[in-house]
DRENGUBA-457408 format. One record per residue (C-alpha): residue number from 1; residue in one letter; chain; x, y, z. Coordinates in steps of 0.02 Angstrom, whole numbers. Example, Ala and Ser with C-alpha at 12.3 -4.5 7.8 and 13.67 -1.06 7.14 Angstrom:
# residues 2
1,a,A,615,-225,390
2,s,A,684,-53,357
This chain:
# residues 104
1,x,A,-11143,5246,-4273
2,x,A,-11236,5084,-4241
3,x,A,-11155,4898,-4259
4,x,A,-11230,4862,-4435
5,x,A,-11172,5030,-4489
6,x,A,-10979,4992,-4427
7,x,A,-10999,4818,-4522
8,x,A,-11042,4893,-4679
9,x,A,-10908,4993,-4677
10,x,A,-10774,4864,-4623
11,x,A,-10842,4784,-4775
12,x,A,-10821,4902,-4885
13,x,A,-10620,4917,-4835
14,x,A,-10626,4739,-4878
15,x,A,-10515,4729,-4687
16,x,A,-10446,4569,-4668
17,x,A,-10438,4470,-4487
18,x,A,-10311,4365,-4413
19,x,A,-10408,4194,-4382
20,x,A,-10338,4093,-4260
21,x,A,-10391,3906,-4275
22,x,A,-10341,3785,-4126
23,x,A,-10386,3603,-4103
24,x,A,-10408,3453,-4013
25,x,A,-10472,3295,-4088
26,x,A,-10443,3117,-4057
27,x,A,-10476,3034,-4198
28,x,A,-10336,3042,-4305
29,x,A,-10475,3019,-4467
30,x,A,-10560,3171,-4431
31,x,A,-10428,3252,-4380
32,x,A,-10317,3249,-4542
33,x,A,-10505,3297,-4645
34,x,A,-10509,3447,-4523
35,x,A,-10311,3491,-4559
36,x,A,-10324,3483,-4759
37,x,A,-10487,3599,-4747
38,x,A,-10388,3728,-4650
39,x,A,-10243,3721,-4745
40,x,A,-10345,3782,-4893
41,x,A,-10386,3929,-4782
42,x,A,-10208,3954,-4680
43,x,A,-10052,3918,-4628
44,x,A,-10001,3796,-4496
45,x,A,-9904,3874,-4340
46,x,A,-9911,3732,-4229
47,x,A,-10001,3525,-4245
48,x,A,-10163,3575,-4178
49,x,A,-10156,3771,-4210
50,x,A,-10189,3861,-4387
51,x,A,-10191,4054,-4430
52,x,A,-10273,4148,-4578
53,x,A,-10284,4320,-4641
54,x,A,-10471,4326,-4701
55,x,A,-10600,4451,-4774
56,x,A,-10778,4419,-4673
57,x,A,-10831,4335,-4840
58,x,A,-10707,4203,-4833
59,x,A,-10730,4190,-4645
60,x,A,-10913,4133,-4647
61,x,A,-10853,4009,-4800
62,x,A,-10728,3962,-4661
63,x,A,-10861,3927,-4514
64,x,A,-10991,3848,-4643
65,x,A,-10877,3720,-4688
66,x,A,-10836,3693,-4502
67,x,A,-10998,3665,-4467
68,x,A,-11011,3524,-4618
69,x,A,-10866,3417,-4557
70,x,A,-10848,3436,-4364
71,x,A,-10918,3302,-4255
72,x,A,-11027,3328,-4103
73,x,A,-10866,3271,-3976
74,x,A,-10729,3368,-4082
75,x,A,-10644,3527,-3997
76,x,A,-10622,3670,-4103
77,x,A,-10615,3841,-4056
78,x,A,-10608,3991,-4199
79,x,A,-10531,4160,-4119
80,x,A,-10550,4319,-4247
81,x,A,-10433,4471,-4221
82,x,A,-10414,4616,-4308
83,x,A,-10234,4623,-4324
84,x,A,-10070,4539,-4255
85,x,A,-10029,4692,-4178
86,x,A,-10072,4610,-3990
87,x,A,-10001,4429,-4074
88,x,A,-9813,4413,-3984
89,x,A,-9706,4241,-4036
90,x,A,-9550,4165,-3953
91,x,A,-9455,4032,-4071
92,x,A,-9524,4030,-4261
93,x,A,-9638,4165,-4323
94,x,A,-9726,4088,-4441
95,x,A,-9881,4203,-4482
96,x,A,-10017,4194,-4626
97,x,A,-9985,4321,-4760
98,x,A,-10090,4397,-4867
99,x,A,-10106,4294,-5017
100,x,A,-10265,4205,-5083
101,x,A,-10300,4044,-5042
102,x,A,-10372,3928,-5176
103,x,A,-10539,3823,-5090
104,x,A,-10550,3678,-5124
């Protein structure tokens, strides 16, 4: 089985991942737009960190409007897992669930 044959069939189990979204901007402007786009998308787990359990079409939504609002000098990195099996938490576990998010 090739890699365009696995991702067809991923897609077809409509598998969610765990999207890990962590931040560090310095403009506080930019960095409250960036926060109300992800919260459309996720739940917050820490001030600069946001998780979200997405299907690959609402994952490239995700990075396309990333790539409309981030600056040139913000710091953003996107990490995509398949599950929070390898995810371990000390103090609140806060954790995106499955439930749609409305876009906005």
């Amino acid at each position: 089985m090739d890699f365009f044959e696995f991702e067809e069939i991923e897609e077809e189990r409509n598998i969610k991942y765990l999207i890990l979204i962590i931040y560090d901007i310095s403009d506080n402007k930019q960095r409250l737009k960036l926060a109300k786009y992800l919260e459309s998308y996720g739940v917050r787990v820490q001030k600069s960190a946001f998780e979200a359990r997405l299907d690959k079409k609402k994952y490239k939504q995700l990075l396309e409007g990333l790539d409309k609002i981030l600056n040139k000098e913000d710091n953003v990195r996107v990490y995509k897992m398949k599950d929070y099996e390898e995810v371990r938490t000390y103090g609140d576990e806060v954790f995106a669930d499955d439930g749609d998010y409305i876009i906005i």
